[in-house]
C-alpha positions, 0 to 999 in steps of 0.5 A: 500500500502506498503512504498518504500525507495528509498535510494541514497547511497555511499560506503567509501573507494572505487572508486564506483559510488554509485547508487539508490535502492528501499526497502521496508523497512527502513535501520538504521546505522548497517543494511545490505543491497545486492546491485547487488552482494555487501555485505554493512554495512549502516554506517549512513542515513538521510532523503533528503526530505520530504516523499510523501505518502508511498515514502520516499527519503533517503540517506545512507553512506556505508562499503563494508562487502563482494565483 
């Protein structure tokens, strides 16, 4: 079975709400990731709590790249 992230995130900068997203991989700082049509830059992220089997639970604090 392949891992799922699941990744809480926040923008900087922005009146946004932030969200969750599922990926199938593991973002790092400098990585960018599509959130429903936004462009973003992870800035930095950390794991909220322990895995469960192939879930991770992440957080990520993000830079809109492009609208």
């Amino acid at each position: 079975m392949m891992a799922t992230y699941k990744i809480s995130y926040i923008i900087q900068d922005v009146e946004h709400p932030g969200g969750i997203v599922n990926l199938n991989y593991q973002p790092v700082a400098g990585d960018t990731i599509d959130v429903g049509g936004l462009l973003l830059e992870v800035r930095e992220i950390f794991e909220l709590i322990p895995a469960n089997n192939d879930f991770y639970y992440l957080h990520a604090t993000c830079k809109i790249i492009e609208a």
